[in-house]
C-alpha positions in Angstrom: -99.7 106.0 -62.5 -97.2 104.7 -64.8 -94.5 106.5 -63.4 -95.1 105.9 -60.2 -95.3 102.3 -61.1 -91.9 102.3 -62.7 -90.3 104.3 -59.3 -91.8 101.6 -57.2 -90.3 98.4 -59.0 -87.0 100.3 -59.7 -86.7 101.0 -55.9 -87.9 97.3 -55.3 -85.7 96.3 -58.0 -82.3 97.9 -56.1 -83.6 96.8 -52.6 -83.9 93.1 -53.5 -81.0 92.9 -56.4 -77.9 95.0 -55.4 -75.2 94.2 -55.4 -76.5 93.3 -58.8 -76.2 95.9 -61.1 -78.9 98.2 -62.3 -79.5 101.2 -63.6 -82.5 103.6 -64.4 -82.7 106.1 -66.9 -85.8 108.6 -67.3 -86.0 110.9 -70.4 -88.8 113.4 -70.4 -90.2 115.2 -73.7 -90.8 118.6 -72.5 -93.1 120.0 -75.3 -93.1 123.8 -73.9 -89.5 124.6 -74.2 -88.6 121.7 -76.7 -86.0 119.8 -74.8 -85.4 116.3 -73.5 -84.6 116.0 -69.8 -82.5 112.8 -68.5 -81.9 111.9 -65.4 -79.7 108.8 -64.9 -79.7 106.6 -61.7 -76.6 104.7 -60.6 -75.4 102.9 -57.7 -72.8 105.3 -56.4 -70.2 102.5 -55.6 -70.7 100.8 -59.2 -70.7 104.5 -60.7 -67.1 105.0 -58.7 -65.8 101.8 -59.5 -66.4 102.3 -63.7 -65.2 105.6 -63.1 -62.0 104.6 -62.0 -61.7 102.2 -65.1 -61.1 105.8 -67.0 -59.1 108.2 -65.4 -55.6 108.0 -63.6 -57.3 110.7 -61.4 -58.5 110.4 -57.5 -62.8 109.1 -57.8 -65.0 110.0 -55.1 -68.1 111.1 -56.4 -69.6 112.3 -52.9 -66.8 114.4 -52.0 -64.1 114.8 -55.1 -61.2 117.0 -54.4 -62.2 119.0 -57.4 -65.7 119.2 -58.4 -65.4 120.7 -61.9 -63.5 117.7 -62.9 -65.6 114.9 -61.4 -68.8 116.5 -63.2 -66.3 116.4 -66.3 -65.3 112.9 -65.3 -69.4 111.8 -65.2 -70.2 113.6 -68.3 -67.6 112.2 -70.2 -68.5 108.7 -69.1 -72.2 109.4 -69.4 -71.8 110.5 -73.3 -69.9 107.8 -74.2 -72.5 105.2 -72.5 -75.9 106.5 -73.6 -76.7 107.9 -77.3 -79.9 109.3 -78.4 -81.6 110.0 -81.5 -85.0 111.4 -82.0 -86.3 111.0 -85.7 -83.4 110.0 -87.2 -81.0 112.4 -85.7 -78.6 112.8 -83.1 -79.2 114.3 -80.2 -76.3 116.3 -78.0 -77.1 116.3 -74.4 -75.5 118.7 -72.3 -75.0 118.4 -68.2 -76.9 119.7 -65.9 -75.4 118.0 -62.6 -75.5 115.8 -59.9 -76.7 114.4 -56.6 -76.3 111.9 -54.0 -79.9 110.2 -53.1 -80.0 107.0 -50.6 -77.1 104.7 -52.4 -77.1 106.4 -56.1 -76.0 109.5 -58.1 -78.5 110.8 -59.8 -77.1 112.3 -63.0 -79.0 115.0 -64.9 -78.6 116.1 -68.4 -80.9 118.2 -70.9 -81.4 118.4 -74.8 -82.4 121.8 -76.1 -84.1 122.6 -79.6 -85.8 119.1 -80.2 -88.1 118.4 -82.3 -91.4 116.6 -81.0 -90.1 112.7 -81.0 -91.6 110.3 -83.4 -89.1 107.6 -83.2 -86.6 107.7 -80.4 -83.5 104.9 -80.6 -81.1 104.7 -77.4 -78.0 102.4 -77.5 -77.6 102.7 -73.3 -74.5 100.9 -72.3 -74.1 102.3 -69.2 -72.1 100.2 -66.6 -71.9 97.6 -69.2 -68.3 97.8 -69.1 -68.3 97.0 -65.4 -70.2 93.6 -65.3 -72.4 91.6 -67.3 -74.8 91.3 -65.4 -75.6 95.0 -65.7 -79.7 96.1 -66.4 -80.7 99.4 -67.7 -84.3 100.6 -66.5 -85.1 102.8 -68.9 -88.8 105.2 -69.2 -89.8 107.4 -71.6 -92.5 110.0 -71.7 -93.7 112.2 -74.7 -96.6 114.4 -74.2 -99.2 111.8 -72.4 -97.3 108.6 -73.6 -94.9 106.2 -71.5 -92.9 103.3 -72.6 -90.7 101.2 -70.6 -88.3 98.4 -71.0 -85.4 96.5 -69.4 -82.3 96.3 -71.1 -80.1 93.1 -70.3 -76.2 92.8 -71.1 -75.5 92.5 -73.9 -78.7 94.0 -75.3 -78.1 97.9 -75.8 -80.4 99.1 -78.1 -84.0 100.6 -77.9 -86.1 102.0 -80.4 -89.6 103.5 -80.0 -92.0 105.0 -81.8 -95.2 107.4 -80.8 
């Protein structure tokens, strides 16, 4: 219910706001095979745009001339902009890939060999470097729990405990 909650008003959210800038970040606890699973949600014309910030290379997410360096490209920015420890320690995410739905990338990436989260702290500054007027949606779910917040420019940092 929860989830489907937090899809409704993100959709909402990016029907009403863009071409404000929002983002929406979903990290799953998989207990059985002890990883995390993000997926990340970005405009793909703001995600081009930052992109370009980076790289003297050609960006075009939906149809790069080389694929195996725009999903280097995305990961690299993607690392850089969102850091995660569970329990005290850092997590290294590694990329899965991504896809085109409606008017955003979706990004996915995975943790492997993590602990079950008690605390969780996320410094999320994706886009950040693109506008100030940047939100990041963010939800979490371990086991049966979900938390959600909003994280306005310049606020970064989230840390939760279950």
């Amino acid at each position: 219910m929860v989830n489907s909650l937090f899809q409704w008003l993100f959709i909402t959210t990016i029907s009403i706001m863009h071409p404000f800038f929002v983002s929406m970040t979903d990290v799953k606890y998989n207990d059985r095979d002890k990883d995390l699973e993000i997926s990340v949600r970005i405009f793909t014309d703001d995600f081009e745009n930052v992109l370009r910030k980076y790289t003297t290379t050609k960006v075009d997410i939906l149809h790069p001339e080389n694929q195996d360096q725009m999903n280097q490209e995305v990961y690299n920015y993607l690392k850089g902009k969102l850091k995660i420890q569970v329990n005290g320690m850092p997590v290294q995410y590694h990329f899965i890939g991504y896809e085109q739905k409606s008017e955003s990338i979706w990004t996915y990436l995975e943790a492997d060999n993590v602990p079950l989260p008690k605390k969780i702290k996320f410094v999320n500054t994706i886009l950040q470097d693109l506008t100030a007027d940047q939100i990041n949606l963010m939800q979490v779910k371990v086991m049966d729990k979900v938390q959600n917040t909003k994280l306005d420019y310049p606020n970064a940092v989230w840390e939760i405990n279950f």
